[in-house]
C-alpha positions, 0 to 999 in steps of 0.5 A: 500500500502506498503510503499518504501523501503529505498535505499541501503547505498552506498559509494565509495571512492578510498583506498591504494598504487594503489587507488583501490575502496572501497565500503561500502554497508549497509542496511538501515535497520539492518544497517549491511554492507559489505565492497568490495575490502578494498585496504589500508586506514583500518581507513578510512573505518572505520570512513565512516562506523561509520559515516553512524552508519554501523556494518561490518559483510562481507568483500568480494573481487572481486580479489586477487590482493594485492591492493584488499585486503590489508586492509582486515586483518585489518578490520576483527581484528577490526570488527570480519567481516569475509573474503570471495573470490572466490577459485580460486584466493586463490593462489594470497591472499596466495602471497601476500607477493610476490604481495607487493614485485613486487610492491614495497608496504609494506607487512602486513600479511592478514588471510586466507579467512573465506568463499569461494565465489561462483556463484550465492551466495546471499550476506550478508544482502540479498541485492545481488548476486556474480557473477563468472566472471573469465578473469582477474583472475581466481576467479574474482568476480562481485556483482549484486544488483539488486534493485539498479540497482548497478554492482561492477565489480572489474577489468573486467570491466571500463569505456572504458576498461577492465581488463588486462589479463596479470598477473597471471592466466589472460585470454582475452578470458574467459574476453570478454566470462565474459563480454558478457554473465554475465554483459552485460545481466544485465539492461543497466541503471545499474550504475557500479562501477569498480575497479579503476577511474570512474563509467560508466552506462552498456548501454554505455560500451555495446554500446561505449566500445571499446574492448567489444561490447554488 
């Protein structure tokens, strides 16, 4: 009999201006990681890195709001770990500049992505797959691990919310289409982690979440 494989390595913790969250995710057995959605803090994420003895190869973006990325050029200079995102929020991360001043955050220059997401791409280190679910932006991505039983959804989805479709290239209805028929057909004991606040379990926003039902 084979013996189990060992869990993923996971951590999240909220980072940046706008205490967006940030997780790492490492294999526990190369011990290679990627970063999702590093929001500020570069020298926090580091250190959790290192202390889980992690070596950064992949840093990936559900979005390209500024709060989603600010961290990202940082992190590659340290890391030499390359960029990816979705194309079609390529017009955000060449903003950003723009994004910081309406928001009154400090600007620090980010490199273009290496990579393009796309849908269905298995994730470095083989431990999951992007999901396309636009609505919130365009390019909006979730991340689909499907041993553990782990959804990052960014911004489409929280507990007992969804993802305001009131900034640039935001769509309700491609949202809920998002929602419906890319994460609520996932399993319901999956444990989501999203963008901002609380984790929530998939059964429960199916079943409870007041904008869109299952």
């Amino acid at each position: 009999m084979n013996p189990a494989k060992p869990a993923l390595i996971r951590e999240t913790f909220p980072v940046g201006p706008l205490q967006c969250n940030c997780t790492l995710i490492g294999d526990p057995l190369t011990k290679k990681a990627i970063v999702v959605d590093p929001g500020g803090n570069p020298e926090l994420i580091l250190a959790r890195l290192e202390a889980h003895g992690l070596k950064l190869v992949s840093i990936i973006h559900t979005h390209a709001h500024l709060d989603h990325f600010l961290a990202s050029g940082q992190l590659k200079e340290k890391t030499g770990a390359t960029l990816h995102l979705h194309k079609d929020d390529q017009f955000l991360w060449d903003n950003l500049e723009m994004q910081c001043n309406l928001f009154g955050v400090p600007y620090v220059p980010v490199p273009s992505p290496d990579q393009w997401l796309a849908d269905d791409e298995e994730l470095a280190c083989g431990c999951g797959v992007a999901l396309h679910t636009p609505g919130h932006t365009p390019g909006s991505m979730s991340f689909w691990f499907s041993e553990a039983k782990l959804l990052i959804a960014g911004d489409t989805l929280f507990r007992r919310g969804i993802g305001r479709t009131d900034l640039w290239g935001g769509d309700h209805a491609t949202l809920v289409r998002s929602i419906k028929q890319r994460l609520y057909t996932l399993d319901e004991e999956t444990t989501v982690v999203t963008g901002h606040g609380p984790n929530t379990r998939l059964g429960e926003e199916m079943r409870e979440n007041p904008f869109v039902r299952g």
